[in-house]
N, C-alpha and C positions, 0 to 999 in steps of 0.2 A: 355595586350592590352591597348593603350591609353585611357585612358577616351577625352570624348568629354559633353561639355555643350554647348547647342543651345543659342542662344538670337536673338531675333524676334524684330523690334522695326515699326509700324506705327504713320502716325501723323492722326491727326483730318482731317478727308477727301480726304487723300492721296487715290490716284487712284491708283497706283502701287500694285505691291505683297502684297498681305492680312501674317497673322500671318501663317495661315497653310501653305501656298506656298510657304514662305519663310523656316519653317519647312523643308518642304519636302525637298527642295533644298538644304538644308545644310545638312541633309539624306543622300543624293546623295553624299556629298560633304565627310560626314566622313567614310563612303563604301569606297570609294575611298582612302583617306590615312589611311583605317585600326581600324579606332577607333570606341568606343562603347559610342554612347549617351547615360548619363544616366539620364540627366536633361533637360527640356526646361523652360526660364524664358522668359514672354516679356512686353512690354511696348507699352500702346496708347497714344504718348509725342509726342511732336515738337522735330527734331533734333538740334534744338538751345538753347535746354537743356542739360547744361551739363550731361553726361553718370551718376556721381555719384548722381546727383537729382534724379535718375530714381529707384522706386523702385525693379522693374524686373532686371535691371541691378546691383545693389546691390547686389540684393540675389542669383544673377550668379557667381558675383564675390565672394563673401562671401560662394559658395559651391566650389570654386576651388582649386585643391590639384595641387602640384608638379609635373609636367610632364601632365599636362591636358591642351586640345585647347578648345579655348574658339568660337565658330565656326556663323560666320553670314553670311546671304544670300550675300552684300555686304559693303562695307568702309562705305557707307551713312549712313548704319542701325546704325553705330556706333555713327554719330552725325556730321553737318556739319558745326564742326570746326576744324582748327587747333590744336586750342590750347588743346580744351577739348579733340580732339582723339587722342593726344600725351599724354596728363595727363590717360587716362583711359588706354591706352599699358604701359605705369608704372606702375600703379594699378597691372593692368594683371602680367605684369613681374615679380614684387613684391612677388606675389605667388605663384612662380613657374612656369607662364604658359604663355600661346602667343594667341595671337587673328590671327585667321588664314578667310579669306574669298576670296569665288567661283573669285570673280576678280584679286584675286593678288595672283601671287607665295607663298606657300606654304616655299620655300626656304628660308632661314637665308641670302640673298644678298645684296648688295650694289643697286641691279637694285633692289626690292623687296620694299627696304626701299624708292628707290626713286621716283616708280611706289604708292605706300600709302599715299606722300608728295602731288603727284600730283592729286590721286584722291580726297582727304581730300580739296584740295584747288579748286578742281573743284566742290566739293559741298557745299562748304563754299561761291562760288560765284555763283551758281545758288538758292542758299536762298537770295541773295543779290540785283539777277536779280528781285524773284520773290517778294520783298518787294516793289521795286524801280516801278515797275507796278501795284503794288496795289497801293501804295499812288499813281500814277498818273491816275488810273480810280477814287480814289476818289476825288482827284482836278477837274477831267475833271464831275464827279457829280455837287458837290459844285458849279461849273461855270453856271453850268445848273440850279441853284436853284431848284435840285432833295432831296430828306431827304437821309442823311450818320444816320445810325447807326436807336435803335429802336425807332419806330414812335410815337409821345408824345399822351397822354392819352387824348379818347376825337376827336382826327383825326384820319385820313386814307388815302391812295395818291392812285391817280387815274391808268391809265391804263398806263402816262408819267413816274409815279414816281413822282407827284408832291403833295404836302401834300394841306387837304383840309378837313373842320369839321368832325368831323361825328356826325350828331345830336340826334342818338339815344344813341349811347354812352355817350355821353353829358346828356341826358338826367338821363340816371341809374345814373351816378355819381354824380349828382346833387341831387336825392334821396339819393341815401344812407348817403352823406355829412347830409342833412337835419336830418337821423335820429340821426346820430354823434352828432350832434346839440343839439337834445334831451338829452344827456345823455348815447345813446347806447354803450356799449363797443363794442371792435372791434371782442370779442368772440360771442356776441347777434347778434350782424351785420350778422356772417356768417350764424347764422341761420334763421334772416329775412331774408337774402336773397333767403337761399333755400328754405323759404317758398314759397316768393314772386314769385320765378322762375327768378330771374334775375341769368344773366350766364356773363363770361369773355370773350376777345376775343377769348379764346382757344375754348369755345361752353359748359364749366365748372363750376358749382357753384363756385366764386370765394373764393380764399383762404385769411385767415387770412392777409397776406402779402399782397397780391391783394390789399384787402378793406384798411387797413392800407396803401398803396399809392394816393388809390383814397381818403381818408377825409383826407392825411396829410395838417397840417396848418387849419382846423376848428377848430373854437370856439366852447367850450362847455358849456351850458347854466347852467348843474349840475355837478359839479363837481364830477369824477368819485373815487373811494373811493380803494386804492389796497394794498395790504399787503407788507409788507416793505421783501424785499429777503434777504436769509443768507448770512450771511458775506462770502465771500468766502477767499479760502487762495488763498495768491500770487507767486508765484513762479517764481524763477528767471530765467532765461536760459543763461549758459554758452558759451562761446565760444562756445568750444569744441561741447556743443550738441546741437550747434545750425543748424549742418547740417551736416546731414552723408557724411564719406568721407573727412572732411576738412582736419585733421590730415595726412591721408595717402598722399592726394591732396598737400601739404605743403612741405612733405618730396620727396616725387617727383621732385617736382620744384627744389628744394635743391641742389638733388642729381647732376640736369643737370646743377649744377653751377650758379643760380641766386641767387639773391643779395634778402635779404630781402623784400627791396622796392618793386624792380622787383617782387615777389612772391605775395605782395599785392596788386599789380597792375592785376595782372594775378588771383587773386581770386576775384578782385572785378569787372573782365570783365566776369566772370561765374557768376555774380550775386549774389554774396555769401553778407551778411551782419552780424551785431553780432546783440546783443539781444535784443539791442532799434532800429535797422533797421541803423545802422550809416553804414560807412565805415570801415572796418578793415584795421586799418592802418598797417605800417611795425615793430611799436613797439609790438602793440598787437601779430602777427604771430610770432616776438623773444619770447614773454613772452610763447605763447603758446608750442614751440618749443624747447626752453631751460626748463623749468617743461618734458617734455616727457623724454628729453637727462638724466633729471635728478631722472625718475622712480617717480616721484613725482603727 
């Protein structure tokens, strides 16, 4: 019998099909062509994460044997891009196996392939829609002289959305800077303030990090006295391990006949970078690539 492995993918607030529902459905889906689940992996990502940044999806890929589907509720689960849901059906393929989902034929087709093309590009443009409407309610903010993003320390905006003191928070922040002042470390801090009963805006004795926002930039009258930390070791990072996936991701592109360039242009639209955060250029993916060719 087929094996079959699930993969589930929601984003940050997505209202659609939850993990289990999506589960079930593909349940339903390998009944249907006969095969036995013997895995579910998933992931709570943005689908504008490439498939290999994902850890659920990795380790779906990385349990898939020869003759196995790789099975999702729909195309989107997979990610809404082109590019990256063409590179992850490499991947898939690579190991013997096919990503099969409830929206598209099952069949090996020319209509199959281009029913995939079209859904991948209808979800690659409705992430595009829904970007193109957030930044436009945040301009249409902004125009309003409304606060974008979190409210500064100290205020609070009214019932408008319009920012505006708040004096008692003013108030606490102004104390505790004072005991900074004195001398207090920011470990002393946390416990005057639990004494005192001063709380954050969560309604929480405020954390280490908290306090450390509210006195950053005070003067200290005594100079606070702290032990020097261990030296730590540095360690490099590789190309290669700088993100799972890059290698198989590489020879992919390869395979369908691009050019170097082209392959580090297409690695650095997935977001990929090397070890100091630069670009990877089309030299570095030869060097990477001729050492693999070369067992090396």
């Amino acid at each position: 019998m087929t094996r079959a492995i699930i993969y589930t993918r929601t984003s940050t607030g997505e209202q659609s099909l939850g993990h289990q529902a999506q589960e079930m459905e593909c349940r339903v889906l390998a009944e249907r062509l006969g095969a036995e689940v013997v895995a579910v992996y998933s992931d709570t990502i943005s689908g504008s994460v490439a498939p290999a940044d994902r850890d659920g999806f990795i380790s779906a890929l990385n349990s898939l044997q020869r003759g196995d589907v790789l099975l999702m509720w729909r195309r989107d689960r997979l990610g809404r891009s082109l590019v990256n849901n063409a590179v992850a059906e490499k991947l898939t393929a690579a190991r013997g196996a096919r990503v099969i989902t409830s929206d598209v034929s099952s069949e090996d087709s020319a209509e199959a392939t281009m029913l995939k093309a079209m859904l991948d590009a209808v979800a690659e443009y409705e992430r595009a829609i829904i970007i193109a409407r957030t930044k436009a309610a945040l301009a249409a903010k902004k125009a309003k002289g409304l606060r974008l993003g979190n409210i500064p320390r100290g205020y609070t905006t009214n019932t408008e959305g319009e920012i505006m003191p708040n004096k008692a928070e003013q108030e606490t922040i102004n104390k505790v800077r004072a005991k900074r002042a004195e001398g207090f470390t920011l470990e002393a801090l946390v416990v005057w303030c639990a004494e005192q009963g001063i709380t954050s805006r969560s309604g929480r004795s405020p954390s280490r990090a908290t306090i450390g926002a509210w006195v950053k930039g005070t003067e200290i009258a005594t100079p606070i006295k702290r032990k020097p930390l261990p030296p730590t070791r540095k360690h490099r990072s590789t190309l290669e391990s700088r993100r799972t996936g890059l290698k198989e991701m590489c020879w992919a592109l390869r395979e369908q006949g691009k050019t170097f360039r082209e392959i580090a242009l297409a690695i650095e639209q997935m977001g990929f970078r090397n070890s100091k955060g630069g670009v990877i250029t089309h030299s570095n993916i030869h060097r990477l690539m001729s050492r693999e060719s070369s067992g090396s």
